[in-house]
N, C-alpha and C positions, 0 to 999 in steps of 0.2 A: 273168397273161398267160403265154403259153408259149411259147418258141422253139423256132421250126421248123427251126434252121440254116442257112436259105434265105436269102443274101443276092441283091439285085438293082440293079444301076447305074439312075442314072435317065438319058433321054436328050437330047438337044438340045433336046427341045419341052416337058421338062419330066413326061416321061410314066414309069411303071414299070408292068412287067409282074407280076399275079399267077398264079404259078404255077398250071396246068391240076390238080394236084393240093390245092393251097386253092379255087379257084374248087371244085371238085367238092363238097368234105367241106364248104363252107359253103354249099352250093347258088348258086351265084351265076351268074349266065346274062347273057349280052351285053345290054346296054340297060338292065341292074340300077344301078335310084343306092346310091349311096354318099355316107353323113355323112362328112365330114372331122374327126375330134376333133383337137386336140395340148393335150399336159402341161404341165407347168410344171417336170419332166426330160427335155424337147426330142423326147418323146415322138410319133408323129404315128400316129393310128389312125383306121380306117377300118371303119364300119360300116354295115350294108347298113339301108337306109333304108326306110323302110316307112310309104307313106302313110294309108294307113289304121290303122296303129299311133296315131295320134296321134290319132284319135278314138276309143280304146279308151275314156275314159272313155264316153261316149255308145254306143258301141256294146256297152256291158254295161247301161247302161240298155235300149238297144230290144231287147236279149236276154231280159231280165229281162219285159220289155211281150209280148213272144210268146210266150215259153214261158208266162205264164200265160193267155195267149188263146186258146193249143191244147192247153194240158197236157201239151208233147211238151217235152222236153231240146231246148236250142239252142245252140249252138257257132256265134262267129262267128271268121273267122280271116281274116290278112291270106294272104298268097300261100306264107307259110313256117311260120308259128306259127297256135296258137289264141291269140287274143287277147280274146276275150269267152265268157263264157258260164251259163248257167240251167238251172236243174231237174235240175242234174249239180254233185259236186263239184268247185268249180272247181282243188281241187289236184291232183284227176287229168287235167286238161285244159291249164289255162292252159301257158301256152309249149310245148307237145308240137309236135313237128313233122309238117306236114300228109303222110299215107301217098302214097307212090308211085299209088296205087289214084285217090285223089283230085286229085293232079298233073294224071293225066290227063284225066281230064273237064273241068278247068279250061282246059287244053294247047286242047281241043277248043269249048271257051265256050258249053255246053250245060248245062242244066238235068236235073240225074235225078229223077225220084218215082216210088215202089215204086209196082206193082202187085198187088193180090190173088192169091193164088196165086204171086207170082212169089219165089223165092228167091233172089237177089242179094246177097251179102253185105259191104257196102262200109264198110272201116271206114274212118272220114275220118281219124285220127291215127295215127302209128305209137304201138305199147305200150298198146291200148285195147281191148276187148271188142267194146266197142257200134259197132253199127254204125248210118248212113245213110239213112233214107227220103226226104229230101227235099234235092238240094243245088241251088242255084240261086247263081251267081256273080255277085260282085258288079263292074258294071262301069263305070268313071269314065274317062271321053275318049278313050275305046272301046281303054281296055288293061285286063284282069282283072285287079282289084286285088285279092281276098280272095273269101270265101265264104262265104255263111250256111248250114249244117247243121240239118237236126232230126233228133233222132238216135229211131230203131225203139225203141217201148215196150216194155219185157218181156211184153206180151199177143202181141208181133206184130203189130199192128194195122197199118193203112195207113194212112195220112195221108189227110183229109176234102180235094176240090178245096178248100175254103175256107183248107186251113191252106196248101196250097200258095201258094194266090193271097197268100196273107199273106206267105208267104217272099220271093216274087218283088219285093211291093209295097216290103217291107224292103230288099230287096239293091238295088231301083233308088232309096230314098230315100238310101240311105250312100252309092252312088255319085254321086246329086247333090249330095251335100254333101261329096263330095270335090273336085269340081269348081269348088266356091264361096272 
């Protein structure tokens, strides 16, 4: 753990302010939950919570089930991290933080898929190469919880409508079963 030297009073209702400079550096946005942990050195931490984290196990299973259905790399990731993913090593993926690039198409709750001809180069993680042909967000109780990626083949190829409709059908079964 690392001290920031930032101490903060807490107030009559019980509440503390996180600095505008931690919310930033740890991406955190108004309406973001937060775990509550404390230690057994009186310790109290606060972790940003991610529900779809916790179906990581399953959600590297239906990674694993797509990518071999379209032969394409799949990355699934909750709103901050990659947290699932196939047909790519997952130690250049997992926990990578989701690119600015891809914030935003989320921000916006649309679906991208390349087109022929079209050169768009969206890399969905920061510190990655590969880039994006198919992102479709996944959505539970109508807030963006995460996103399924298929990441552009070294041929350049496009993605078949079949693989898209595969992505779509994905991101709406995690978001129902987030909801469950």
């Amino acid at each position: 753990m690392k001290a920031t030297g930032i101490v903060r009073r807490i107030d009559d209702l019980g509440r503390i302010v996180i600095p505008k400079e931690i919310r930033r550096t740890m991406r955190l946005r108004e309406g973001d939950p937060l775990e509550i942990y404390t230690s057994t050195e009186g310790e109290v931490i606060f972790k940003k919570y991610s529900p779809i984290g916790e179906l990581a196990p399953f959600a590297t299973q239906y990674a694993d089930v797509l990518s071999n259905g379209t032969s394409l790399s799949v990355i699934i990731c909750d709103k901050d991290h990659c947290i699932a993913a196939s047909g790519i090593s997952k130690r250049e993926v997992l926990e990578r933080r989701l690119s600015a690039e891809l914030e935003e198409i989320l921000e916006d709750r649309k679906s991208y898929f390349a087109k022929p001809g079209e050169n768009k180069n969206i890399h969905p993680l920061e510190g990655i190469i590969h880039t994006a042909s198919v992102i479709v967000p996944i959505i539970s109780a109508g807030d963006v919880v995460g996103v399924i990626c298929m990441l552009t083949p070294e041929t350049g190829a496009v993605p078949s409508e079949s693989d898209c409709n595969l992505a779509k059908v994905a991101a709406s079964f995690l978001g129902k079963q987030m909801e469950e």
